[in-house]
PLY file of the C-alpha trace (Angstrom):
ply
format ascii 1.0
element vertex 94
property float x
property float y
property float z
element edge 93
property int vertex1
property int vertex2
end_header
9.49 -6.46 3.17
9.57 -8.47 6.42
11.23 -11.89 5.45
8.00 -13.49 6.34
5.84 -12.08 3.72
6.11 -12.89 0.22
6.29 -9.68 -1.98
3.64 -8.92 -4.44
4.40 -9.07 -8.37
3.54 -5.61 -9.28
2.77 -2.85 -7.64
-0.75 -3.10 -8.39
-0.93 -6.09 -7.46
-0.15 -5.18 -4.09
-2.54 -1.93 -4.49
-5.17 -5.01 -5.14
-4.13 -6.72 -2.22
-4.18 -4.13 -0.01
-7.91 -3.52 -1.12
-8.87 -7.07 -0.66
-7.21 -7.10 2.58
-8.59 -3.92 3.86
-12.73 -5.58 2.45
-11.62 -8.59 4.66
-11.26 -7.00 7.38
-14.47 -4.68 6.86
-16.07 -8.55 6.55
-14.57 -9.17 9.61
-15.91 -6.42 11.65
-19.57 -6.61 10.21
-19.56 -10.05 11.37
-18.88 -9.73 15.06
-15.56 -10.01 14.74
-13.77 -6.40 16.09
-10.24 -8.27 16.86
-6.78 -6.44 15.96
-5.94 -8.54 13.07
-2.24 -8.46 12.66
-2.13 -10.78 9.94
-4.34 -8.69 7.78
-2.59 -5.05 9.27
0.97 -6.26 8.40
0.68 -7.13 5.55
-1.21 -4.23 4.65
1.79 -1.85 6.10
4.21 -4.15 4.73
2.51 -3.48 1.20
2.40 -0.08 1.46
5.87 0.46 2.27
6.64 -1.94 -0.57
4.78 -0.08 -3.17
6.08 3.43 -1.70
9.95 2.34 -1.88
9.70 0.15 -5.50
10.12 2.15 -8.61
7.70 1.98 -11.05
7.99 -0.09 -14.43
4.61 1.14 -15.93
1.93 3.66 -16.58
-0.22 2.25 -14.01
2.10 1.57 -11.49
2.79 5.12 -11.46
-0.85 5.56 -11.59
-0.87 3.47 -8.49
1.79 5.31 -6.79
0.37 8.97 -7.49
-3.18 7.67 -6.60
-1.61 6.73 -2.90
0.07 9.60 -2.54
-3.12 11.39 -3.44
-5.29 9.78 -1.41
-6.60 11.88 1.52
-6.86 9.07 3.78
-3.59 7.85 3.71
-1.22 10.22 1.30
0.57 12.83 1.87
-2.02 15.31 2.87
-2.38 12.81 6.00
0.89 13.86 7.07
4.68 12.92 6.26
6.13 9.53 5.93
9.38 8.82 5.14
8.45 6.75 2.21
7.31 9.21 0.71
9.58 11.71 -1.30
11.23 8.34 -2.40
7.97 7.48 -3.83
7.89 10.72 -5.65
11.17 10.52 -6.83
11.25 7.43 -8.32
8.42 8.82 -10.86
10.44 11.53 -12.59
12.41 9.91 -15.69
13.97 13.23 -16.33
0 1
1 2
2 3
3 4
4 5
5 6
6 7
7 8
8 9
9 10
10 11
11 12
12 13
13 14
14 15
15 16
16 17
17 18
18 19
19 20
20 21
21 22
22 23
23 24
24 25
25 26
26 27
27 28
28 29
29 30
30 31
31 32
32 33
33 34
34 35
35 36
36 37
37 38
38 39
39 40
40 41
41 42
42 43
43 44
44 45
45 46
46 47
47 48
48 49
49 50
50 51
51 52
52 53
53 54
54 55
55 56
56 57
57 58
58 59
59 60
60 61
61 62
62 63
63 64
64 65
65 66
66 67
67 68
68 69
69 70
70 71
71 72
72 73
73 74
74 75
75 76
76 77
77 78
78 79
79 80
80 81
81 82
82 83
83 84
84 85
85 86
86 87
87 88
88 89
89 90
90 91
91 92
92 93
């Protein structure tokens, strides 16, 4: 993550703050307020990439992880990111 943002202490955690990011925002933009944001949008990139490149230590945060890469918004139907296979990877303890 960018020097400048503290990372999260679990990958759900950061899931959680990516979702409470994303609501401020909404907030945001149903109050008037249709600005770009950066402080809410990079941190909200910079949390995704964290979650995609750390390696899951639970259940749920590989719940999390195949949940994102599920997700037809933003996963890998939505198109290819290089994030991704590393994501997958780190999920098989073969």
């Amino acid at each position: 993550m960018s020097e400048h943002l503290d990372p999260p202490d679990s990958i759900t955690a950061a899931e959680k703050e990516i979702a409470d990011l994303r609501m401020r925002h909404a907030h945001l933009c149903a109050t008037g307020d249709n600005g770009d944001h950066p402080e809410i949008w990079n941190r909200v990139f910079a949390l995704d990439k964290w979650i995609a490149v750390t390696a899951p230590s639970t259940l749920a945060e590989v719940a999390t992880k195949l949940r994102r890469l599920a997700d037809p918004e933003l996963g890998i139907g939505v198109g290819y990111a290089e994030e991704d296979a590393i994501s997958v990877r780190q999920m098989h303890r073969g």
